[in-house]
C-alpha positions as CSV (number, residue, x, y, z in Angstrom):
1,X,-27.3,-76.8,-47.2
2,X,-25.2,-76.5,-43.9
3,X,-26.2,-74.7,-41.0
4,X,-23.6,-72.0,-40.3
5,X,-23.2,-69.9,-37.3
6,X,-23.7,-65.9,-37.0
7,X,-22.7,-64.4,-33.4
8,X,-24.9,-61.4,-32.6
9,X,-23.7,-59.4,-29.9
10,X,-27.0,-58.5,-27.4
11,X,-26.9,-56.1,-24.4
12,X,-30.8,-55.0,-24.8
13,X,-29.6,-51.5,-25.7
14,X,-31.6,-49.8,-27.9
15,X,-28.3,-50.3,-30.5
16,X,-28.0,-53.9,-29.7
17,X,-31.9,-54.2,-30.1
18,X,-31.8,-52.3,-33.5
19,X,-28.9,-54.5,-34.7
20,X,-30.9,-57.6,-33.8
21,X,-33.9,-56.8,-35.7
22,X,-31.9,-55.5,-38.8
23,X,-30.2,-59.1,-38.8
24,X,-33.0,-60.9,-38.8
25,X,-34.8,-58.6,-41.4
26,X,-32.1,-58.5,-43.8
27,X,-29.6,-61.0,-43.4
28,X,-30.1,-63.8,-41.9
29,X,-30.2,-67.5,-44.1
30,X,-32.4,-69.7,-42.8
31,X,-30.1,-72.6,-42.9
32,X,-28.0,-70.5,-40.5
33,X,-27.9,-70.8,-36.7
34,X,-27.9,-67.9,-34.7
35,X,-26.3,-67.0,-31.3
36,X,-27.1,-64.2,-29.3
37,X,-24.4,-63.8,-27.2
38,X,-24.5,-61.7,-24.1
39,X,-21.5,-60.4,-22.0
40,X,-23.0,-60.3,-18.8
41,X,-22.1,-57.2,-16.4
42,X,-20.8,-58.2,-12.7
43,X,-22.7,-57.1,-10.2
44,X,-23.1,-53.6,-8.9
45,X,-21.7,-53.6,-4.9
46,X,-20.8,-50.4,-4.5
47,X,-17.2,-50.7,-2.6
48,X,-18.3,-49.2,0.5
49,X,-21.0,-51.5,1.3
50,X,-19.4,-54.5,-0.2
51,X,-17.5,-55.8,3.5
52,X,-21.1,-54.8,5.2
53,X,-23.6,-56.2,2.7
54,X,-25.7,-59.2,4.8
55,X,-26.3,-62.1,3.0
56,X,-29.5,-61.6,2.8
57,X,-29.2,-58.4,0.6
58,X,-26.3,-59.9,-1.5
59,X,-29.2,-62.6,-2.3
60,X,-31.4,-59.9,-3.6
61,X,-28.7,-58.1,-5.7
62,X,-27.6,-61.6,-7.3
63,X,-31.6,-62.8,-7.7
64,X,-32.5,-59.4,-9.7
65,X,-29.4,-59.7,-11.9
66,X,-30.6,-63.7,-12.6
67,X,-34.0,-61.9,-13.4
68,X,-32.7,-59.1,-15.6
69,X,-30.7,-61.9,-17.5
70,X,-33.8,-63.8,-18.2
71,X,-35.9,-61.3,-19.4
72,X,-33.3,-60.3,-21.5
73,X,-32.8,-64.2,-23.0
74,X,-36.7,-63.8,-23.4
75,X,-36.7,-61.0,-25.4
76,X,-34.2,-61.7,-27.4
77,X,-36.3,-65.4,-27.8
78,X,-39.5,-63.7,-28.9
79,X,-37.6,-61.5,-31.2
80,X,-36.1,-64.3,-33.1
81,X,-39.3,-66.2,-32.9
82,X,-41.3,-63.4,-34.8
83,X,-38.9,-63.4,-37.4
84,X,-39.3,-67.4,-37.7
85,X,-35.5,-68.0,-36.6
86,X,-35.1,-71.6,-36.0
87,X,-32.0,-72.5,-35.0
88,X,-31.6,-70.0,-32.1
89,X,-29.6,-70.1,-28.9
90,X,-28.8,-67.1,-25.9
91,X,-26.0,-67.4,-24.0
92,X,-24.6,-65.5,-21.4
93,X,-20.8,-65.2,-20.6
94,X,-19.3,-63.5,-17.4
95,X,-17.5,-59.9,-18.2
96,X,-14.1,-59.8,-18.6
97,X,-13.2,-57.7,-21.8
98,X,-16.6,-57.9,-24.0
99,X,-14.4,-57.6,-27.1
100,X,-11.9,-60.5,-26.7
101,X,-15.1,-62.7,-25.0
102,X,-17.0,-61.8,-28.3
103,X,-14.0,-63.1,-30.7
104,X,-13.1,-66.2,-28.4
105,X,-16.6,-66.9,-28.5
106,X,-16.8,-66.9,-32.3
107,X,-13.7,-68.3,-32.8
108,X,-15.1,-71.5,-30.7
109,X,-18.0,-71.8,-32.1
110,X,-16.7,-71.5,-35.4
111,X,-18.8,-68.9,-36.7
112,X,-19.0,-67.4,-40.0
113,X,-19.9,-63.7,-39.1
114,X,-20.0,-61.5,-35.7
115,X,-23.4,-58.8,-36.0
116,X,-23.1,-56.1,-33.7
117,X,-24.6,-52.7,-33.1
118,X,-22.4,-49.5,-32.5
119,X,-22.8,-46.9,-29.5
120,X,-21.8,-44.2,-32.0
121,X,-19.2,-43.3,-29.5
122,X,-17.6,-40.1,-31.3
123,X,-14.0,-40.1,-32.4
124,X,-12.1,-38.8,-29.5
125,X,-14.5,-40.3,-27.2
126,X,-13.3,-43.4,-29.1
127,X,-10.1,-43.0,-29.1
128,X,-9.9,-42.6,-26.0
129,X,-11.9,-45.0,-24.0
130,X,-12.3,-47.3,-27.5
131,X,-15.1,-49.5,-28.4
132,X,-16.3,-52.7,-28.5
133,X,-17.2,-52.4,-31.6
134,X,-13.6,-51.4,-33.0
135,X,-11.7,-54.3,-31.1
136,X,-13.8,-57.0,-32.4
137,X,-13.2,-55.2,-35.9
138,X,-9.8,-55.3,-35.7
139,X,-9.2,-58.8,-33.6
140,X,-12.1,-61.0,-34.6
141,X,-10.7,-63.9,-37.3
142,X,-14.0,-64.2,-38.9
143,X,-16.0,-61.2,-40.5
144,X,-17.6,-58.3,-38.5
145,X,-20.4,-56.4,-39.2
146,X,-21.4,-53.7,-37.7
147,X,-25.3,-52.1,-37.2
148,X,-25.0,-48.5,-36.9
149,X,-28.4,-46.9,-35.7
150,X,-30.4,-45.5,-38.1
151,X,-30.4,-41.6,-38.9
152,X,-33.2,-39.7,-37.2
């Protein structure tokens, strides 16, 4: 059998963590490869600071994003290592628009399915600022599916 490719979109939410686990309980082929992929968030500089920040300080800021980035890759690790994945990769892209990074990404890597979880954004809340979730949906050439949290 093949090994296919399944893109998981990861942001260590609780809805991207629920997503994850759901994946690997339920869906995931062992012959499959699976990418978590992680649109990465550009760093917080508030813009009143950012002409006055030394570079000392701009060091810190950039080090503690590296570290939150590789705890998150470790998590996401020992996740798919508990559920005996394999063929596992994490990577990490720089933000631009999450969705269109999501279904470049897939479309690259020629993957077979995108896995994501859902913020459960209401419908004019939505509408108006629009999801992640619904742009990969309705852009992404290769099938979505989407992890909605689970009822409390």
């Amino acid at each position: 059998m093949s090994s296919k490719t399944v893109v998981i979109a990861v942001d260590g939410s609780k809805n991207a963590d629920h997503a994850f686990e759901k994946y690997c309980e339920i869906m995931h082929l062992r012959s499959n490869k699976l990418i978590a992929l992680h649109i990465e968030d550009q760093l917080a500089i508030p813009a009143d600071q950012a002409l006055t920040l030394s570079e000392s300080h701009y060091e810190k800021i950039c080090k503690e994003h590296n570290e939150d980035i590789e705890a998150l890759k470790a998590n996401y690790r020992s996740k798919a290592q508990r559920y005996h994945i394999e063929k596992y990769e994490f990577r990490s892209l720089l933000n631009r628009e999450p969705g269109v990074l999501i279904c470049e990404f897939a479309e690259n890597v020629g993957a077979i399915q995108i896995v994501m979880g859902t913020r459960g954004l209401g419908l004019i809340r939505r509408t108006v600022l629009g999801s992640v979730s619904d742009y990969v949906v309705t852009h992404a050439k290769t099938p979505v599916t989407i992890i909605p949290m689970a009822a409390n």
